[in-house]
Predicted model as a PDB file, atoms N, CA, C, CB and O in Angstrom, pLDDT in the B-factor column:
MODEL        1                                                                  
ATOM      1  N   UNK A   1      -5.053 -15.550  22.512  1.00 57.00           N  
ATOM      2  CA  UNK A   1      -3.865 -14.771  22.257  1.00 57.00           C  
ATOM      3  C   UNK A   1      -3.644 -14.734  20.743  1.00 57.00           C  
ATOM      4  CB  UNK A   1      -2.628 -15.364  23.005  1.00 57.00           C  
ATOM      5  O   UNK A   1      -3.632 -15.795  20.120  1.00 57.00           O  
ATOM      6  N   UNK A   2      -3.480 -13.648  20.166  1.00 62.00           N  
ATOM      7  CA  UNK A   2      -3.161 -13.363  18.972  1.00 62.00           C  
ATOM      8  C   UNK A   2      -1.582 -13.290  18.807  1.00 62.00           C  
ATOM      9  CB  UNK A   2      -3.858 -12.173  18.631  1.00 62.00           C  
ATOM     10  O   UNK A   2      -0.787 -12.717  19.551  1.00 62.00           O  
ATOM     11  N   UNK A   3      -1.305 -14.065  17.561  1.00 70.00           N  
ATOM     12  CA  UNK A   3       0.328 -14.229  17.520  1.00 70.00           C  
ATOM     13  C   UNK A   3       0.400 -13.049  16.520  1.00 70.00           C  
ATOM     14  CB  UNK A   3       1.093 -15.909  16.907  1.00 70.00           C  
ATOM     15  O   UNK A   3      -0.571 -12.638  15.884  1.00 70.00           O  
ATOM     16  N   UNK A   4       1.826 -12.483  16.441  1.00 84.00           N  
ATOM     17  CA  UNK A   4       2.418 -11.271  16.020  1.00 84.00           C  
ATOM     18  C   UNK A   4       1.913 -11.938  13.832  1.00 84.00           C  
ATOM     19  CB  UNK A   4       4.736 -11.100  16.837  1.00 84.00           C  
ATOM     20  O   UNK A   4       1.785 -13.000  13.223  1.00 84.00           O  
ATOM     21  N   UNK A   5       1.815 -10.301  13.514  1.00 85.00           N  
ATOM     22  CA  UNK A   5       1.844 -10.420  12.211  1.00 85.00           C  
ATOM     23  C   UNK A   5       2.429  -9.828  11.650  1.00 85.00           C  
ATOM     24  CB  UNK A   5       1.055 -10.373  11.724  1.00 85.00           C  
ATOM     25  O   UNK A   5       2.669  -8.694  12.065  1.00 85.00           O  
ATOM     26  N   UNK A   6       2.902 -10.218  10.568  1.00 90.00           N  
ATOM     27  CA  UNK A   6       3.617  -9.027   9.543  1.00 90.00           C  
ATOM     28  C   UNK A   6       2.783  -7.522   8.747  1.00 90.00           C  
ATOM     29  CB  UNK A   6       4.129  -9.994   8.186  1.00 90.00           C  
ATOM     30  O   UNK A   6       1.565  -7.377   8.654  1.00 90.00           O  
ATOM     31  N   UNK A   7       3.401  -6.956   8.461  1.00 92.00           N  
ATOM     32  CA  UNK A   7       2.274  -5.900   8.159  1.00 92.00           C  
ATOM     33  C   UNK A   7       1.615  -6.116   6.802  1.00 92.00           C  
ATOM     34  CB  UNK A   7       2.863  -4.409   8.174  1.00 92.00           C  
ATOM     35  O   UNK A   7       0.601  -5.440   6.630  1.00 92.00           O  
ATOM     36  N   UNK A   8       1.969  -6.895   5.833  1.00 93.00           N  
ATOM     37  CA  UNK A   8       1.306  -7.521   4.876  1.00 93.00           C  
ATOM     38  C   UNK A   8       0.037  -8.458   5.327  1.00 93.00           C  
ATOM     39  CB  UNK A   8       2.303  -8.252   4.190  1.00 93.00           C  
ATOM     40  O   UNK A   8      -1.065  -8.340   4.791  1.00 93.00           O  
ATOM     41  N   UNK A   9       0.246  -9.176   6.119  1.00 89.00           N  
ATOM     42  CA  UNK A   9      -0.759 -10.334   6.604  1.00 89.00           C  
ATOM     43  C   UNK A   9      -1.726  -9.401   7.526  1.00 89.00           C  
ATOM     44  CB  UNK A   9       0.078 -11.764   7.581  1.00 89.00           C  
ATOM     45  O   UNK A   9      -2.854  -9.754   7.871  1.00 89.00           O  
ATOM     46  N   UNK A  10      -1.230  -8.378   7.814  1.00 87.00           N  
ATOM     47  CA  UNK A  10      -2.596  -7.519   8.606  1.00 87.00           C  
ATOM     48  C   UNK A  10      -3.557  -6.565   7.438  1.00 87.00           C  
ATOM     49  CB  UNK A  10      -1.826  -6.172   9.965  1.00 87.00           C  
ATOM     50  O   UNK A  10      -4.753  -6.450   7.708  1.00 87.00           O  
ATOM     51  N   UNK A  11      -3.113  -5.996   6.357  1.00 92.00           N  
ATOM     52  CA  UNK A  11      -3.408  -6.045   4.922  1.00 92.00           C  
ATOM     53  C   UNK A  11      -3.955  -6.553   4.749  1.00 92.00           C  
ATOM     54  CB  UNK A  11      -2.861  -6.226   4.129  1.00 92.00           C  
ATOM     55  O   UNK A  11      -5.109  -6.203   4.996  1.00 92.00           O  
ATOM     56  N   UNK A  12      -3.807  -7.440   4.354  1.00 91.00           N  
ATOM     57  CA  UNK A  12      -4.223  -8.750   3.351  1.00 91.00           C  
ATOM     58  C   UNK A  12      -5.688  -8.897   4.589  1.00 91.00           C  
ATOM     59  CB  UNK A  12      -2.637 -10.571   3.195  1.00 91.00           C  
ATOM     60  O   UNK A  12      -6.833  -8.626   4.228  1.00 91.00           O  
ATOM     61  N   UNK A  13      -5.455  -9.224   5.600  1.00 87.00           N  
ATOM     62  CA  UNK A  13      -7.166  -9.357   6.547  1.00 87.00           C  
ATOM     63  C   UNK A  13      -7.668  -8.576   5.912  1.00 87.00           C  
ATOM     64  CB  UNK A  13      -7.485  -8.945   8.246  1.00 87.00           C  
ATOM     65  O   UNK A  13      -8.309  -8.760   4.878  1.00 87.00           O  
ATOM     66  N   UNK A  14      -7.319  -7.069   6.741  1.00 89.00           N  
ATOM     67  CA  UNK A  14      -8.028  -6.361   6.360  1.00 89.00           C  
ATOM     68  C   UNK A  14      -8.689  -6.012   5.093  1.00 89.00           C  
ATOM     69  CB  UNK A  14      -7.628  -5.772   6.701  1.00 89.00           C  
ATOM     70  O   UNK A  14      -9.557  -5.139   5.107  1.00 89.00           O  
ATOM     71  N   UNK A  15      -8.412  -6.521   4.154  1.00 93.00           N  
ATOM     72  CA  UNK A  15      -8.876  -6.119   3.215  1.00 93.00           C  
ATOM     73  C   UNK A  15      -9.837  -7.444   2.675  1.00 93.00           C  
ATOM     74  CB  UNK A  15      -7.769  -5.555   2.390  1.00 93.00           C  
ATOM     75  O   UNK A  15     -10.241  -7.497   1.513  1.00 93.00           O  
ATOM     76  N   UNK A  16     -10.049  -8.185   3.390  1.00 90.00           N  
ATOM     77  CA  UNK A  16     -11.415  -9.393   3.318  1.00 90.00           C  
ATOM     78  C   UNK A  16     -12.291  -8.756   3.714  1.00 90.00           C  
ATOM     79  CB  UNK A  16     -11.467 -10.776   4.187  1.00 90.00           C  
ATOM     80  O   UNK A  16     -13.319  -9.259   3.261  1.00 90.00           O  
ATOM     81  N   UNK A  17     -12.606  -7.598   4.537  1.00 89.00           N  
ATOM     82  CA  UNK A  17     -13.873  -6.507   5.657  1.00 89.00           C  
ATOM     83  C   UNK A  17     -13.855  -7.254   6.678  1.00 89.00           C  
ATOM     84  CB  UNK A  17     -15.738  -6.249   5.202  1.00 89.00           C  
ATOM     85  O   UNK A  17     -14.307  -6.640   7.645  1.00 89.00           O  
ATOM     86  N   UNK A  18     -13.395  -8.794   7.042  1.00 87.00           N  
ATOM     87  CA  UNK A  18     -14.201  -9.305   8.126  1.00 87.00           C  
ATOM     88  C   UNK A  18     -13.655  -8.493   9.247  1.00 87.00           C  
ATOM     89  CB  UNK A  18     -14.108 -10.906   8.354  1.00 87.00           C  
ATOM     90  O   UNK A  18     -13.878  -8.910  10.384  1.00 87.00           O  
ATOM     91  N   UNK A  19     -13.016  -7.468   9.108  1.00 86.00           N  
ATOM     92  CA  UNK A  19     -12.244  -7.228  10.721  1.00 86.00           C  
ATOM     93  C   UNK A  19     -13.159  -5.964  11.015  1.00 86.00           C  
ATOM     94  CB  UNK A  19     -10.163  -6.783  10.783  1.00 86.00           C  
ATOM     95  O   UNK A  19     -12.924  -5.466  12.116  1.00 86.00           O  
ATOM     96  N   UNK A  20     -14.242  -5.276  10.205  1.00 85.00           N  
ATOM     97  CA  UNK A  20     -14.496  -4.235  10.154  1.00 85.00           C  
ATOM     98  C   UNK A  20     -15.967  -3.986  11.290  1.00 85.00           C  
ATOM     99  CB  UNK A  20     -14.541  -3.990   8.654  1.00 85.00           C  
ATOM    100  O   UNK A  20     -16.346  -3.093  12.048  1.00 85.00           O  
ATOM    101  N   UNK A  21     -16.420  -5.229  10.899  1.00 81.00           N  
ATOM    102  CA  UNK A  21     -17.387  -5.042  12.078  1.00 81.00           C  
ATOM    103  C   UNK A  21     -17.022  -5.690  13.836  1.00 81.00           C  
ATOM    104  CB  UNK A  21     -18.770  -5.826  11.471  1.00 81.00           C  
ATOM    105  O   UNK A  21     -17.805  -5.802  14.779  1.00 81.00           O  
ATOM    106  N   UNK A  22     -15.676  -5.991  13.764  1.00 76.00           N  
ATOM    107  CA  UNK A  22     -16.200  -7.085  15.079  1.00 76.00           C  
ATOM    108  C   UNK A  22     -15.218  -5.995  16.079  1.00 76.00           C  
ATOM    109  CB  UNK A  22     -15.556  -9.353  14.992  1.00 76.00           C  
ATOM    110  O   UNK A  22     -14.484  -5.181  15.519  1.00 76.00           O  
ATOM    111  N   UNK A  23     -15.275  -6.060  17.275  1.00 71.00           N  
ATOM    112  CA  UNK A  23     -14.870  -5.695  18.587  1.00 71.00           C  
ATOM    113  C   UNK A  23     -13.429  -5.960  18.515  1.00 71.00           C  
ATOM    114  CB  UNK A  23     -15.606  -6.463  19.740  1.00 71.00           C  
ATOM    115  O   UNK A  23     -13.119  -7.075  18.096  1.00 71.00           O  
ATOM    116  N   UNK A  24     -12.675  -5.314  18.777  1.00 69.00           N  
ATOM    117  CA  UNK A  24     -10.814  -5.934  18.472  1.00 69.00           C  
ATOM    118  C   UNK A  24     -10.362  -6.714  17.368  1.00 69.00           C  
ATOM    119  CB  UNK A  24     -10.261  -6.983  19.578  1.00 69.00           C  
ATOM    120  O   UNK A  24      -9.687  -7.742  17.422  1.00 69.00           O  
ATOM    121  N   UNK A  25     -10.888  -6.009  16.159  1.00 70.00           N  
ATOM    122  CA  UNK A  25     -10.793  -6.104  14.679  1.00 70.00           C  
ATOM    123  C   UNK A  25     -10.956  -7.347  14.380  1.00 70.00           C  
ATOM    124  CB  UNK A  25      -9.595  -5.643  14.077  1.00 70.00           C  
ATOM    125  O   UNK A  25     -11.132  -7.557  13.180  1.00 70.00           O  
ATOM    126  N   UNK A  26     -10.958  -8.550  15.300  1.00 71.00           N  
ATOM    127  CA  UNK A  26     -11.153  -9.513  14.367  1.00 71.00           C  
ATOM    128  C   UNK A  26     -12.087 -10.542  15.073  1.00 71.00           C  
ATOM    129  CB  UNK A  26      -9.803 -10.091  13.863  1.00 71.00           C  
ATOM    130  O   UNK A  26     -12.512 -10.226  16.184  1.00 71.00           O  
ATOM    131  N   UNK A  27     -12.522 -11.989  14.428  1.00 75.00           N  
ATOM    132  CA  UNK A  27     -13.522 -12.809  14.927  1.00 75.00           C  
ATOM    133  C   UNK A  27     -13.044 -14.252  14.892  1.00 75.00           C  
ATOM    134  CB  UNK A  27     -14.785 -12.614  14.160  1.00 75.00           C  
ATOM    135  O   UNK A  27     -12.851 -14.799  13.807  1.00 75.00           O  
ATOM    136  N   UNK A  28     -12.917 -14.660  15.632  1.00 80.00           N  
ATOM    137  CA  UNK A  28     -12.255 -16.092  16.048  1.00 80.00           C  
ATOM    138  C   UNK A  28     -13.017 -17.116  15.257  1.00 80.00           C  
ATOM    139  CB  UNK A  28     -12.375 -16.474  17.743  1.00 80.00           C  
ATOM    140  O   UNK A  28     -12.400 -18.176  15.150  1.00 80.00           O  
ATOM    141  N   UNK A  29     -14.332 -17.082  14.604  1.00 79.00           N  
ATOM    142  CA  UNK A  29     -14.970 -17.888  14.290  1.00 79.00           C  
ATOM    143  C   UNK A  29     -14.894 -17.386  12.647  1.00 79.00           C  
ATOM    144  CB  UNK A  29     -16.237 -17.991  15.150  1.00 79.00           C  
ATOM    145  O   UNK A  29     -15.993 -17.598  12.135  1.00 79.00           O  
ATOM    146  N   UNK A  30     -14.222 -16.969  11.968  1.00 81.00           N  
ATOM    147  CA  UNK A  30     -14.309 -16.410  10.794  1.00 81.00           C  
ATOM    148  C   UNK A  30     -12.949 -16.669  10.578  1.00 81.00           C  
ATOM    149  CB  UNK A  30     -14.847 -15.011  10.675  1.00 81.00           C  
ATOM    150  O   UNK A  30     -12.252 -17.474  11.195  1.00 81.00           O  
ATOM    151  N   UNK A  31     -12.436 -15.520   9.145  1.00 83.00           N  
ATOM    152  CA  UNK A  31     -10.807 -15.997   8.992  1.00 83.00           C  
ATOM    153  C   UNK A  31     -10.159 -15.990   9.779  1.00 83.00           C  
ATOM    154  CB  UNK A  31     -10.014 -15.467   8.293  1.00 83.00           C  
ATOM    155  O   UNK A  31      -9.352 -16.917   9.710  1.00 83.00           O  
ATOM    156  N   UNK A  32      -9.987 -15.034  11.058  1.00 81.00           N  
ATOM    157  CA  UNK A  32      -9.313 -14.376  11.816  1.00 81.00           C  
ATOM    158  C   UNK A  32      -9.156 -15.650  12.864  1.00 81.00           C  
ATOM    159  CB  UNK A  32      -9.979 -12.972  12.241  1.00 81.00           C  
ATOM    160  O   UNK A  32      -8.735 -15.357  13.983  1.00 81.00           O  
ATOM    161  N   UNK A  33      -9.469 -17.082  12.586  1.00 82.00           N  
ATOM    162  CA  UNK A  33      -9.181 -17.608  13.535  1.00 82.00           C  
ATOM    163  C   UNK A  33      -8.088 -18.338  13.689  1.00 82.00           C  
ATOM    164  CB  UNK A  33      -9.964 -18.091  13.777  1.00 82.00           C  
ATOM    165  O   UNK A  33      -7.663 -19.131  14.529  1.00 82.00           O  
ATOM    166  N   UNK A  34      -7.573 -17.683  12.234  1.00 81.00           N  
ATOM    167  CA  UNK A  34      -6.092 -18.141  11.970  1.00 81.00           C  
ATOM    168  C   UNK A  34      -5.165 -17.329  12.590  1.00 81.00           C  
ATOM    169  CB  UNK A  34      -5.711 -18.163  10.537  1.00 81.00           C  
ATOM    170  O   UNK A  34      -3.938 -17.381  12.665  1.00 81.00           O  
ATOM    171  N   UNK A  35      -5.966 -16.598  13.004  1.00 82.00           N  
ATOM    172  CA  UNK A  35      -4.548 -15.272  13.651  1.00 82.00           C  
ATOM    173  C   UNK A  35      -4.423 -15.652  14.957  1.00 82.00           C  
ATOM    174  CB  UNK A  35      -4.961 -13.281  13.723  1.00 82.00           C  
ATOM    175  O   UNK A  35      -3.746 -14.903  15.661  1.00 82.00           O  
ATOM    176  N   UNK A  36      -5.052 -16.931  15.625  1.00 83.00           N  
ATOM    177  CA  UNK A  36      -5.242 -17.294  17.039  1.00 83.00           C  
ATOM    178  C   UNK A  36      -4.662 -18.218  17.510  1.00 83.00           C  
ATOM    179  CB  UNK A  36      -6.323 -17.531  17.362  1.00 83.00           C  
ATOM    180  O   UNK A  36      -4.951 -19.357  17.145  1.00 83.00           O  
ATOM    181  N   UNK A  37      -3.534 -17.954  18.595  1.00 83.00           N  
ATOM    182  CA  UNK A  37      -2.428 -18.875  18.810  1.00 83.00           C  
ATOM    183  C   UNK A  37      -3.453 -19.675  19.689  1.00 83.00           C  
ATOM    184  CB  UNK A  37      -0.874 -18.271  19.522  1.00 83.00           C  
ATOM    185  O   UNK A  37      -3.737 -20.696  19.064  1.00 83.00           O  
ATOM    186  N   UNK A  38      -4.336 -19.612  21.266  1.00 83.00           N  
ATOM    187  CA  UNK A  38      -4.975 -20.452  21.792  1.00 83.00           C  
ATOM    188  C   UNK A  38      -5.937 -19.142  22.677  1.00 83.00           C  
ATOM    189  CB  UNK A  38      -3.982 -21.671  22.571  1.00 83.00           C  
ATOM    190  O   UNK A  38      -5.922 -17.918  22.807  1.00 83.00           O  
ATOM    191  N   UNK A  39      -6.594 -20.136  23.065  1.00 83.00           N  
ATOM    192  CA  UNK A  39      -8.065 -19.493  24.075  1.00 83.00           C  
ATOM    193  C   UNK A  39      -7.771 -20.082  25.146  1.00 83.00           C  
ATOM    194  CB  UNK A  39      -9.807 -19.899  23.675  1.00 83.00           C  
ATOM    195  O   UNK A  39      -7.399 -21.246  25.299  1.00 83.00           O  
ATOM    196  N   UNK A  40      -7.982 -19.064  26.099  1.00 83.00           N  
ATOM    197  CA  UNK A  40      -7.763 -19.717  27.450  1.00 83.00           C  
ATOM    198  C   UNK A  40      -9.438 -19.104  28.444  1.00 83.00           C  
ATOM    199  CB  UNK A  40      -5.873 -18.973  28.238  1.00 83.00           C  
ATOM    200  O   UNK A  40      -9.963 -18.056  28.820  1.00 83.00           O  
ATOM    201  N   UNK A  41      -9.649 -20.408  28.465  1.00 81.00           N  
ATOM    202  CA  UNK A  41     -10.907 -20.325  29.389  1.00 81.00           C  
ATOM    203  C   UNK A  41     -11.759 -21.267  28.070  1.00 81.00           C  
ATOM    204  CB  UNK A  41     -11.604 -18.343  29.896  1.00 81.00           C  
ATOM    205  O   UNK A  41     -11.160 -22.004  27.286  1.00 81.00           O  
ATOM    206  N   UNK A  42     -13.559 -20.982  28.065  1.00 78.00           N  
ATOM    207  CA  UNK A  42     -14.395 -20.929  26.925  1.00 78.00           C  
ATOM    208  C   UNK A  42     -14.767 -20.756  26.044  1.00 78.00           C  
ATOM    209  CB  UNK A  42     -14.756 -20.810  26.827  1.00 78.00           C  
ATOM    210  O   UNK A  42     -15.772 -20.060  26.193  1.00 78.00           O  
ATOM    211  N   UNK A  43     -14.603 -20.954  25.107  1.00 79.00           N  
ATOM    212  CA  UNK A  43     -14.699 -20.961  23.551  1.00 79.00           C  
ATOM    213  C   UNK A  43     -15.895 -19.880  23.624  1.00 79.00           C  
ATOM    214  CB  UNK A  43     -15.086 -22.638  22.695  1.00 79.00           C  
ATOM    215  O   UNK A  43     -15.867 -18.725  23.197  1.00 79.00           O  
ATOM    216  N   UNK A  44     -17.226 -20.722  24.441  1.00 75.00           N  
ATOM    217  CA  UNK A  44     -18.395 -19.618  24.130  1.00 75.00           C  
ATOM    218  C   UNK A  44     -18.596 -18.515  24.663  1.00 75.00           C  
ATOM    219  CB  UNK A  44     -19.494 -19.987  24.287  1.00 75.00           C  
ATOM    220  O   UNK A  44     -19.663 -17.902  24.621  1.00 75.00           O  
ATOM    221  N   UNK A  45     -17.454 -18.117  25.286  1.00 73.00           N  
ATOM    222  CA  UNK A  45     -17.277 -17.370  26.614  1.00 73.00           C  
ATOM    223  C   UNK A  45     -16.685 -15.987  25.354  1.00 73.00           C  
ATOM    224  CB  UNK A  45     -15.879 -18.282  28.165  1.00 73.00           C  
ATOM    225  O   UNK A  45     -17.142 -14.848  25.255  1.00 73.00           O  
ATOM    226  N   UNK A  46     -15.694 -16.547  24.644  1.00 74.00           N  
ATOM    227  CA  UNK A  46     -14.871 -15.511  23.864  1.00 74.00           C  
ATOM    228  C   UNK A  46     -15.849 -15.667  22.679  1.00 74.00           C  
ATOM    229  CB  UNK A  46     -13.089 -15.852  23.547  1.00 74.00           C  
ATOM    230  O   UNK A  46     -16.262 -14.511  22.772  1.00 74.00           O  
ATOM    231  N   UNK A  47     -16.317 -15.998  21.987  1.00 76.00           N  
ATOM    232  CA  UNK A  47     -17.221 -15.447  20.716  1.00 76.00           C  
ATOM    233  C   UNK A  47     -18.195 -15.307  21.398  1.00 76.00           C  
ATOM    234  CB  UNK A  47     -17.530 -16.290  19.386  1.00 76.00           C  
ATOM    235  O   UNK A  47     -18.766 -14.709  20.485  1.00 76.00           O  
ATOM    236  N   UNK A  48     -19.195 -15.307  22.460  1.00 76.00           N  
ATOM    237  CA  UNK A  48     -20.505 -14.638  22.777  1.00 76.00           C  
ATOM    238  C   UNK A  48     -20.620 -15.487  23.963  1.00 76.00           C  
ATOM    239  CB  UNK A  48     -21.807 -14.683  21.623  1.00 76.00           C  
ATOM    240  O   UNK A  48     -19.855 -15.560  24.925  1.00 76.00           O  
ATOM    241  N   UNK A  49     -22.127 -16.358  23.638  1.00 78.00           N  
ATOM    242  CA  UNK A  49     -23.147 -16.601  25.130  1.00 78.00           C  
ATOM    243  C   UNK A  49     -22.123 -17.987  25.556  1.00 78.00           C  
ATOM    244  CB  UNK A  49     -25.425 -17.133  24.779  1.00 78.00           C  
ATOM    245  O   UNK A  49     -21.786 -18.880  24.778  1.00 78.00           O  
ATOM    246  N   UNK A  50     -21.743 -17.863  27.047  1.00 79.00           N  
ATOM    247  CA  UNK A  50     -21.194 -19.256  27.489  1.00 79.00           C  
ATOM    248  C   UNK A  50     -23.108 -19.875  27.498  1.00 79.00           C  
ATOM    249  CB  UNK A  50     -19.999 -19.215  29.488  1.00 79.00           C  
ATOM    250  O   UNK A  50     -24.132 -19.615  28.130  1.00 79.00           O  
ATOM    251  N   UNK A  51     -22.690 -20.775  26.397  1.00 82.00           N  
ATOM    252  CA  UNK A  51     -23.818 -22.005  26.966  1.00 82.00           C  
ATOM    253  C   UNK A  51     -24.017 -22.922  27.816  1.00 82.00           C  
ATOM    254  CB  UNK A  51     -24.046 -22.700  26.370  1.00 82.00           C  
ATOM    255  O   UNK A  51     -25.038 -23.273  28.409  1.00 82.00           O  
ATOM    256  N   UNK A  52     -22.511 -23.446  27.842  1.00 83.00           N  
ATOM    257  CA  UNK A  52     -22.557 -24.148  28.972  1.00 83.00           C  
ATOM    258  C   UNK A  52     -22.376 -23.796  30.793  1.00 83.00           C  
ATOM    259  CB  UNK A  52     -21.704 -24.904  28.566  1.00 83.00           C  
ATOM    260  O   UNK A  52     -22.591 -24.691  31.610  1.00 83.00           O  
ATOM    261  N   UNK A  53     -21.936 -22.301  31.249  1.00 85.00           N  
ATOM    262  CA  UNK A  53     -22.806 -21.851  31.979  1.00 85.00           C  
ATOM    263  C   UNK A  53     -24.121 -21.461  32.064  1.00 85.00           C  
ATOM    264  CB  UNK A  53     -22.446 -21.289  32.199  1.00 85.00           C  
ATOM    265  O   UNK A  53     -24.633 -21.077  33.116  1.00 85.00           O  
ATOM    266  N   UNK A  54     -24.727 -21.545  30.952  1.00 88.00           N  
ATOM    267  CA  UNK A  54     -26.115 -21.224  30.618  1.00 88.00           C  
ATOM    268  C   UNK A  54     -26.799 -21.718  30.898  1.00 88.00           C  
ATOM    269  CB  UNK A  54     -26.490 -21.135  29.749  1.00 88.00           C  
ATOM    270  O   UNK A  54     -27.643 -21.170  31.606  1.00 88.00           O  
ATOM    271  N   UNK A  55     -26.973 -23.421  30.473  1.00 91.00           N  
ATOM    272  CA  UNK A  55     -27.225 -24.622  31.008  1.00 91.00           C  
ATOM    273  C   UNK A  55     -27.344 -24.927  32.344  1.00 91.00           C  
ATOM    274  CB  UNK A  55     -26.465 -25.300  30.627  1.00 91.00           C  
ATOM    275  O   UNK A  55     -28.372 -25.166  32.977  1.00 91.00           O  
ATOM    276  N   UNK A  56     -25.850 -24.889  32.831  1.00 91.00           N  
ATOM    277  CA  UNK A  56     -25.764 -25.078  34.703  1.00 91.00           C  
ATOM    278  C   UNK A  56     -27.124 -24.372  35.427  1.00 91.00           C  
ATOM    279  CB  UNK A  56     -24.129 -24.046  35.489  1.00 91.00           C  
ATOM    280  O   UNK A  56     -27.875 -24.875  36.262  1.00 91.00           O  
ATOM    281  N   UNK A  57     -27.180 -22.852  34.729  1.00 91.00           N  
ATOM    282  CA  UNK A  57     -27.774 -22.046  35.636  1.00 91.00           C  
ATOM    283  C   UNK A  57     -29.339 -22.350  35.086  1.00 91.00           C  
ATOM    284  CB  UNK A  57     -27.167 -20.407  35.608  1.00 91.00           C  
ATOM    285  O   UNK A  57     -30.174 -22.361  35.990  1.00 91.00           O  
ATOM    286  N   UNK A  58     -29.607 -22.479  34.373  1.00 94.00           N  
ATOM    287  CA  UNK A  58     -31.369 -23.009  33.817  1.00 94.00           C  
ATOM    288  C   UNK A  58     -31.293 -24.333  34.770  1.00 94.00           C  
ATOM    289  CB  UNK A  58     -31.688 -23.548  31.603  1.00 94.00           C  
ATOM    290  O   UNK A  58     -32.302 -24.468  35.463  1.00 94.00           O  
ATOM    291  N   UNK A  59     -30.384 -25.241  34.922  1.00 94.00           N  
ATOM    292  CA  UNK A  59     -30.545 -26.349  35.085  1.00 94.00           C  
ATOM    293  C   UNK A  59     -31.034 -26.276  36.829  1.00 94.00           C  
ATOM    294  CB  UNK A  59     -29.239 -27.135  34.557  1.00 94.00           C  
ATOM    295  O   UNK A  59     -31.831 -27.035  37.380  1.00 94.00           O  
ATOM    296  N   UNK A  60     -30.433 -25.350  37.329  1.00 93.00           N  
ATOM    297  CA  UNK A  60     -30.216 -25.093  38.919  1.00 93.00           C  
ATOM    298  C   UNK A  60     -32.079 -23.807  39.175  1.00 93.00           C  
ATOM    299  CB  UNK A  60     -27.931 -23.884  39.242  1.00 93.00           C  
ATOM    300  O   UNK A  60     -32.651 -23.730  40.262  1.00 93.00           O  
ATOM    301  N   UNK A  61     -32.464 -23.203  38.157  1.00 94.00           N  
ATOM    302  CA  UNK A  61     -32.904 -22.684  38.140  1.00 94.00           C  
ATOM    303  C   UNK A  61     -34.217 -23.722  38.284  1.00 94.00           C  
ATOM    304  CB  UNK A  61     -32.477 -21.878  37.389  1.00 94.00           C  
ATOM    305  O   UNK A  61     -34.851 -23.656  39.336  1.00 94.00           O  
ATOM    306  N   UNK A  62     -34.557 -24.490  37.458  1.00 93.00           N  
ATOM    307  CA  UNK A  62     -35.677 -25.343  37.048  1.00 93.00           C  
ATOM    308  C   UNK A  62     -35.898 -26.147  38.353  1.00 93.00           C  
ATOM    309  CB  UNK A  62     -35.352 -26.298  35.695  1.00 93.00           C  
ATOM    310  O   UNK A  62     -37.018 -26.277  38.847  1.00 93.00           O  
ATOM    311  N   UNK A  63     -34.553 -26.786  38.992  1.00 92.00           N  
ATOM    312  CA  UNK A  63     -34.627 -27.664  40.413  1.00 92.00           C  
ATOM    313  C   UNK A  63     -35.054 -27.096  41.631  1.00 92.00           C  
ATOM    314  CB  UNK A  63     -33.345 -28.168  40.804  1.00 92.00           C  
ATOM    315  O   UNK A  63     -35.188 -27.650  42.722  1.00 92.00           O  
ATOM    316  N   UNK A  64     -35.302 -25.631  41.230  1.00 90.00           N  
ATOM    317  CA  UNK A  64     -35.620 -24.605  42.745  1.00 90.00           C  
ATOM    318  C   UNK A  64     -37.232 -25.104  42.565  1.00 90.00           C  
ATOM    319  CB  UNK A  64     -35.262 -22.295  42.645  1.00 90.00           C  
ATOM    320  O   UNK A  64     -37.837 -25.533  43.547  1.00 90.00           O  
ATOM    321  N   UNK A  65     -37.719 -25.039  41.568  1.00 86.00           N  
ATOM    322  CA  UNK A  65     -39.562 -25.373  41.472  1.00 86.00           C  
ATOM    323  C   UNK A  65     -39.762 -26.695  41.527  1.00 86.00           C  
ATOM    324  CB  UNK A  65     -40.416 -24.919  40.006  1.00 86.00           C  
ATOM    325  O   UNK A  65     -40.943 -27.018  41.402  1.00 86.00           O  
ATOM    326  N   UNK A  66     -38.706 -27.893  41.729  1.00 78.00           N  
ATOM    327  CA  UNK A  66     -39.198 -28.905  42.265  1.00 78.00           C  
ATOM    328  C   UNK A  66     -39.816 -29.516  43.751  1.00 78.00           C  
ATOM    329  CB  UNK A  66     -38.459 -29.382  41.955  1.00 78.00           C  
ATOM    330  O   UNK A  66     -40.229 -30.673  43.818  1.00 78.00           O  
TER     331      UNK A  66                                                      
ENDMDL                                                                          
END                                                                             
């Protein structure tokens, strides 16, 4: 959840570029992760690959050829 900003502090991002390439202007793992009140669910889930479903499923995957 992104907490409310003033229209200066949305400025002021914007004008670092980081908001310019990412999907819903900004990137949790960059400045913009200051604009982030909390994550609900997976961290790796919201910036890209869940690894740790990734894992489970290699892990379940590998035990079928035992």
């Amino acid at each position: 959840m992104v907490q409310d900003l003033s229209d200066r502090e949305i400025t002021d991002y914007v004008a670092t570029g980081e908001p310019l390439d990412k999907a819903g202007a900004y990137g949790i793992q960059g400045k913009g992760a200051l604009l982030v009140e909390r994550i609900e669910g997976c961290f790796s889930n919201v910036v890209g690959l869940p690894l740790s479903l990734l894992l489970e499923m290699l892990r379940e995957f590998a035990s079928s050829f035992r």
